[in-house]
PDB file as gemmi writes it, atoms N, CA and C in Angstrom:
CRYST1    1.000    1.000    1.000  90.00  90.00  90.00 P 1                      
ATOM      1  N   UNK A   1     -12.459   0.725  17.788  1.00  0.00           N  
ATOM      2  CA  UNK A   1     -11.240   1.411  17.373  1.00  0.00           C  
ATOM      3  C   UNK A   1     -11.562   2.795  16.824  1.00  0.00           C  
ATOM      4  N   UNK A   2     -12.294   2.870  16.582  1.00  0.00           N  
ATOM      5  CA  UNK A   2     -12.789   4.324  15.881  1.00  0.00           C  
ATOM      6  C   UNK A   2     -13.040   5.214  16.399  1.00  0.00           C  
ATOM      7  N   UNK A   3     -14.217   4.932  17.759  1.00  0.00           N  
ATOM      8  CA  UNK A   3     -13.986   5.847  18.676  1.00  0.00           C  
ATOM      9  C   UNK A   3     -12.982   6.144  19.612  1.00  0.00           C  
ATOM     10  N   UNK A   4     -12.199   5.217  19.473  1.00  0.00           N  
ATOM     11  CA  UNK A   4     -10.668   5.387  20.328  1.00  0.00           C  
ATOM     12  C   UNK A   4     -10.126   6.662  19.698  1.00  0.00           C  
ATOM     13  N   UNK A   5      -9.544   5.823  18.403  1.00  0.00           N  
ATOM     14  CA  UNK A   5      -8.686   6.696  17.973  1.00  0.00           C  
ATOM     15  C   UNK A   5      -9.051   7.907  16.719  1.00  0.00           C  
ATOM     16  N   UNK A   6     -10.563   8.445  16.571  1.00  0.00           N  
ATOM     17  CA  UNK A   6     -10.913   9.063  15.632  1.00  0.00           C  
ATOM     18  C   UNK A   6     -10.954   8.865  14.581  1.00  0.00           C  
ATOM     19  N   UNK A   7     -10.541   7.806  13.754  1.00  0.00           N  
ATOM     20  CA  UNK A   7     -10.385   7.096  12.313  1.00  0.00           C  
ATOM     21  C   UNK A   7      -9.197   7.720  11.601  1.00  0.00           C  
ATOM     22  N   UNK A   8      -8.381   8.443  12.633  1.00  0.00           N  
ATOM     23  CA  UNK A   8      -7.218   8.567  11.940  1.00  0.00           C  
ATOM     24  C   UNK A   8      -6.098   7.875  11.785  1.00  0.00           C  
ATOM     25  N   UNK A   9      -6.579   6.228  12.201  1.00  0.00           N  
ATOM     26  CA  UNK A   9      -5.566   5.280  11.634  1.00  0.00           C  
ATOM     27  C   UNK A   9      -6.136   3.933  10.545  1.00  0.00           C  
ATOM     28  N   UNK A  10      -6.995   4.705  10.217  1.00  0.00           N  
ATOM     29  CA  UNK A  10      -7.511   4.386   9.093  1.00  0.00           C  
ATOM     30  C   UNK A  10      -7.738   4.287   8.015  1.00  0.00           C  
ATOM     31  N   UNK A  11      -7.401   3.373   6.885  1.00  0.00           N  
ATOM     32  CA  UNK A  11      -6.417   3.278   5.379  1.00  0.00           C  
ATOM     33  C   UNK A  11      -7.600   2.746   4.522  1.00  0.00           C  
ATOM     34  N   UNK A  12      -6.849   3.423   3.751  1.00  0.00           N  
ATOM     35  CA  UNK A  12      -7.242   2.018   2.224  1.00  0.00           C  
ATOM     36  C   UNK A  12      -6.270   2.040   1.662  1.00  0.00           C  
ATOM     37  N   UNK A  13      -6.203   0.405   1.431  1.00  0.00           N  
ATOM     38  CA  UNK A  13      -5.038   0.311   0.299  1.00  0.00           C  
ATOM     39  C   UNK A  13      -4.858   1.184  -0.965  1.00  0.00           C  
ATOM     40  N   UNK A  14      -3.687   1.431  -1.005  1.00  0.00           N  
ATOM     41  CA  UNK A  14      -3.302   2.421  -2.463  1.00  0.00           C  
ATOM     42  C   UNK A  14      -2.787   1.585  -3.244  1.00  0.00           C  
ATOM     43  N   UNK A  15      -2.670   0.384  -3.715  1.00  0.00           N  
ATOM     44  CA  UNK A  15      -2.529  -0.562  -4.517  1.00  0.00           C  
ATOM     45  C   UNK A  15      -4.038  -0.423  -5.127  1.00  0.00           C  
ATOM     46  N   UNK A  16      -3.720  -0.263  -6.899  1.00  0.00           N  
ATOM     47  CA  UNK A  16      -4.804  -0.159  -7.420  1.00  0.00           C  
ATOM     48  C   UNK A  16      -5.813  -1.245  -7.664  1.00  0.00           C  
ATOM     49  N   UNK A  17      -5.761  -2.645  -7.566  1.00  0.00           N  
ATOM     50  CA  UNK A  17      -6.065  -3.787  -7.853  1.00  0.00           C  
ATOM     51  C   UNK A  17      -6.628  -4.504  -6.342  1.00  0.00           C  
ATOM     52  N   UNK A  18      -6.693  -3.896  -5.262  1.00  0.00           N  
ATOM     53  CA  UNK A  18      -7.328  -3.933  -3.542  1.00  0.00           C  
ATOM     54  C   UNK A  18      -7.991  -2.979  -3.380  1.00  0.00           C  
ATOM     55  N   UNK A  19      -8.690  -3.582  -2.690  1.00  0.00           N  
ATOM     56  CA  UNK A  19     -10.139  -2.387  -1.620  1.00  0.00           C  
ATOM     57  C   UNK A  19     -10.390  -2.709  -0.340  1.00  0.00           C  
ATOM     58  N   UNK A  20      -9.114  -3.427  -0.217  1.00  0.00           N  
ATOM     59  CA  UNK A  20      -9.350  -3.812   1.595  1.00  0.00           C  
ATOM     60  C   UNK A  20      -9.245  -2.547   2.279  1.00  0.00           C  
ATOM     61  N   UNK A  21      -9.420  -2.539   3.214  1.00  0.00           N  
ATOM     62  CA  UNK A  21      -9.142  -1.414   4.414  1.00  0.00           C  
ATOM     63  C   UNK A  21      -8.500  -2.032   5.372  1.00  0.00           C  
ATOM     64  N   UNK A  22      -7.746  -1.522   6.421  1.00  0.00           N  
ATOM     65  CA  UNK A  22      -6.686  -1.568   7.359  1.00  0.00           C  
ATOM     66  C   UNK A  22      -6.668  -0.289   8.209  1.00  0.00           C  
ATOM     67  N   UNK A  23      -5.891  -1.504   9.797  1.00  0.00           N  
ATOM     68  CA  UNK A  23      -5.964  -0.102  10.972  1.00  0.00           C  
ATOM     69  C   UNK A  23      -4.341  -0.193  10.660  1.00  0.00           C  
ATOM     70  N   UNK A  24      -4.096   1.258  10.846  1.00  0.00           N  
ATOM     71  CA  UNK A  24      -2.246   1.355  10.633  1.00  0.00           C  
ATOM     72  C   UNK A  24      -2.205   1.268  12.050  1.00  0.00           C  
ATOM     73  N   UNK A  25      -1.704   0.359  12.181  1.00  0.00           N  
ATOM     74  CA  UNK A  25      -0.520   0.157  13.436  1.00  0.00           C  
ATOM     75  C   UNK A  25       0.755   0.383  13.471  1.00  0.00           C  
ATOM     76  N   UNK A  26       1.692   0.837  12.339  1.00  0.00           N  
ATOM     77  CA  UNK A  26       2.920   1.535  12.660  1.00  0.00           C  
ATOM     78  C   UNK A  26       3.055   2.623  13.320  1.00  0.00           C  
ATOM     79  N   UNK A  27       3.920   2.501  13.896  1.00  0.00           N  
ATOM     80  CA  UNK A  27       4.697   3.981  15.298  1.00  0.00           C  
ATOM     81  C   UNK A  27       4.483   5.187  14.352  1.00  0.00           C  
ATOM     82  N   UNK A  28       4.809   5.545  12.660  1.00  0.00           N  
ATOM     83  CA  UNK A  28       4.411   6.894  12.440  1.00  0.00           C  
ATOM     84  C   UNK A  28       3.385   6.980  11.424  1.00  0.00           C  
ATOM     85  N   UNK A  29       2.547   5.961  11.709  1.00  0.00           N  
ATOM     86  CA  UNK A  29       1.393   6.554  11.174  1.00  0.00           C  
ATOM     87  C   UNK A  29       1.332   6.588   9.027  1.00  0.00           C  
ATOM     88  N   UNK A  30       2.250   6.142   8.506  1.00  0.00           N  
ATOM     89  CA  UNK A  30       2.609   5.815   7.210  1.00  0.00           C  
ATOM     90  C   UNK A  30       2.050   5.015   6.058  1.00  0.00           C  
ATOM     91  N   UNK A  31       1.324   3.645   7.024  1.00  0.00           N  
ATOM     92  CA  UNK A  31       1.403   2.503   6.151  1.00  0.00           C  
ATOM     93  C   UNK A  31       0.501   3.011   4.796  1.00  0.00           C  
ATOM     94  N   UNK A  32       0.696   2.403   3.775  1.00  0.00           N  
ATOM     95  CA  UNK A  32       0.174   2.570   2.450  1.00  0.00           C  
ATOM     96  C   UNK A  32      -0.862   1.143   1.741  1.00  0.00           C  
ATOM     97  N   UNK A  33       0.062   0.402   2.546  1.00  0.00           N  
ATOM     98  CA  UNK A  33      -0.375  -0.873   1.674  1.00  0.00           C  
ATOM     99  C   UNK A  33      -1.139  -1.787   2.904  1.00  0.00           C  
ATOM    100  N   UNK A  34      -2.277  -2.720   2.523  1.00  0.00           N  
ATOM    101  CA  UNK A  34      -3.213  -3.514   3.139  1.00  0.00           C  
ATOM    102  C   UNK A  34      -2.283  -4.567   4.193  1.00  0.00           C  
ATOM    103  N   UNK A  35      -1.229  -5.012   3.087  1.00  0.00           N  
ATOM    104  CA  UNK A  35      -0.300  -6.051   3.701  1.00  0.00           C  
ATOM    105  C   UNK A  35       1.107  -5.913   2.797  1.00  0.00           C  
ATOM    106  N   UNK A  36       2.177  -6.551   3.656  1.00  0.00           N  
ATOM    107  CA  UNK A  36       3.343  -6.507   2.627  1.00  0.00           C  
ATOM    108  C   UNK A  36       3.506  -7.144   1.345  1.00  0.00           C  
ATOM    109  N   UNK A  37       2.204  -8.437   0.914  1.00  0.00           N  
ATOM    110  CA  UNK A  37       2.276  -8.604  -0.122  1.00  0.00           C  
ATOM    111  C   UNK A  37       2.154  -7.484  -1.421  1.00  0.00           C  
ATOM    112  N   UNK A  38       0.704  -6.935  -0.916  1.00  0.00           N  
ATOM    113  CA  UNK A  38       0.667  -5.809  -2.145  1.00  0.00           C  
ATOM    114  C   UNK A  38       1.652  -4.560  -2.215  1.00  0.00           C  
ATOM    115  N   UNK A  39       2.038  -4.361  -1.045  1.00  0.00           N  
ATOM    116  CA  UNK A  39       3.247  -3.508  -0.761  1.00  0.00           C  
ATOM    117  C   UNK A  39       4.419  -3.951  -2.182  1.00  0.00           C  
ATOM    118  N   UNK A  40       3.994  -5.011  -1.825  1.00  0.00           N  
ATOM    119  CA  UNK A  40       5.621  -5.797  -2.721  1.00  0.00           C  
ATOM    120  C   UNK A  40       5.529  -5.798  -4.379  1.00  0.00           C  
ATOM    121  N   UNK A  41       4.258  -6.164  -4.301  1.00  0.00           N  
ATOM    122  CA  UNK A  41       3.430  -6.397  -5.563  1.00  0.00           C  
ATOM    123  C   UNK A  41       3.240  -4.831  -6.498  1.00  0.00           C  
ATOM    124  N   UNK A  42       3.023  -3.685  -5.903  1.00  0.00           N  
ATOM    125  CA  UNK A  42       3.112  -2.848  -6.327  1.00  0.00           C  
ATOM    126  C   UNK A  42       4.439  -2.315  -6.720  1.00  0.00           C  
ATOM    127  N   UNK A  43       5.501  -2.486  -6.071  1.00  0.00           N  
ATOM    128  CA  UNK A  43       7.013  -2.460  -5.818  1.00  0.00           C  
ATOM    129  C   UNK A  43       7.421  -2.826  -7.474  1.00  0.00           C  
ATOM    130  N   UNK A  44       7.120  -4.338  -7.371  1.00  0.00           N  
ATOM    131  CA  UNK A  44       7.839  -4.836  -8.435  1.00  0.00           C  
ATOM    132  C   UNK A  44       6.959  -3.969  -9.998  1.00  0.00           C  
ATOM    133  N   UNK A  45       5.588  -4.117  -9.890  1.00  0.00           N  
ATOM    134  CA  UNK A  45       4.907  -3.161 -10.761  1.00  0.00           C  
ATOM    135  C   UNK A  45       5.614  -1.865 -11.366  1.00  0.00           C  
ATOM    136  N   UNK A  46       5.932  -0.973 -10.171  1.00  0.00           N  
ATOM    137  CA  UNK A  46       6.831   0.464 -10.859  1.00  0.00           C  
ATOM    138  C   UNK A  46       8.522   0.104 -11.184  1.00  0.00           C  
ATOM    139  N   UNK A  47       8.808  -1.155 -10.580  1.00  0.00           N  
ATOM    140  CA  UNK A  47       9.832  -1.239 -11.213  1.00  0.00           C  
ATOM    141  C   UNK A  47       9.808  -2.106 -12.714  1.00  0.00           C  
ATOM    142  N   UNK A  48       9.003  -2.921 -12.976  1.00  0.00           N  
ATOM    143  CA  UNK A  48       9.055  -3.309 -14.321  1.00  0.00           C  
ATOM    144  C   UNK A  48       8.762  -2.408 -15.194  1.00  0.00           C  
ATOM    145  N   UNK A  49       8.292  -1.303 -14.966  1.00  0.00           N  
ATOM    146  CA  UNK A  49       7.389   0.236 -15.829  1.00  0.00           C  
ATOM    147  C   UNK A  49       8.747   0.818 -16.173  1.00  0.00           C  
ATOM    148  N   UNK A  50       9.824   0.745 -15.579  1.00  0.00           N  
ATOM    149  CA  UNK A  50      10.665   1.643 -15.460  1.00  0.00           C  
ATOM    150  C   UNK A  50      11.447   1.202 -16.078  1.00  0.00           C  
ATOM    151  N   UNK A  51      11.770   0.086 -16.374  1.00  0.00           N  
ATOM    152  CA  UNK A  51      12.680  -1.183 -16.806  1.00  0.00           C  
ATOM    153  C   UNK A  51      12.640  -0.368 -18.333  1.00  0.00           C  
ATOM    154  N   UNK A  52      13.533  -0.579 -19.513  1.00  0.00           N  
ATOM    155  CA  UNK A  52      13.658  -0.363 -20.729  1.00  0.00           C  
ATOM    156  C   UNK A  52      14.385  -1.671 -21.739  1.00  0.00           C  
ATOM    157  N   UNK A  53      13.695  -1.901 -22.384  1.00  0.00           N  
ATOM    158  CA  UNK A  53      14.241  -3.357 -23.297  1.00  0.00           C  
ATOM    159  C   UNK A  53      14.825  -2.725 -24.487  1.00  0.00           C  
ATOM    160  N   UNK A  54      15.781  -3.307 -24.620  1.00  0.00           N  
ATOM    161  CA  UNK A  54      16.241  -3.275 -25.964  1.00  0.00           C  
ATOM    162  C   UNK A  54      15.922  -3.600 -27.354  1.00  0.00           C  
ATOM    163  N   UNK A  55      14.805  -3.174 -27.895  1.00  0.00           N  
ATOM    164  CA  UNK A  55      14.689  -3.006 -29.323  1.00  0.00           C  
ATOM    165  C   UNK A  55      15.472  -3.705 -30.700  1.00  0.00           C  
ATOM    166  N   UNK A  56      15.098  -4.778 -30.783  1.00  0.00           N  
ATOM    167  CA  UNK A  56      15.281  -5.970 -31.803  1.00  0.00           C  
ATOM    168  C   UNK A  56      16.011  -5.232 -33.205  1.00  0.00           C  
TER     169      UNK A  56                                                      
END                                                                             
């Protein structure tokens, strides 16, 4: 695959807690995440960060 396609479909996960690597196989070339779990997993991460509790 590498010499196919130059290693320009070639990732590392941006989920901070993975170090897998991955060939992007999406049509534009985008993917971010190893698999849709950490995709998801990171997801819920910036949304609990963002979240604000109410103070007792």
């Amino acid at each position: 695959m590498l010499c196919w396609e130059g290693g320009s479909r070639l990732g590392r996960c941006t989920r901070s807690a993975c170090s897998r690597a991955y060939v992007d196989t999406s049509r534009n070339g985008r993917r971010r995440y190893c698999t849709a779990r950490c995709g998801n997993t990171e997801a819920v991460m910036r949304h609990r960060s963002r979240q604000s509790y109410p103070k007792p």
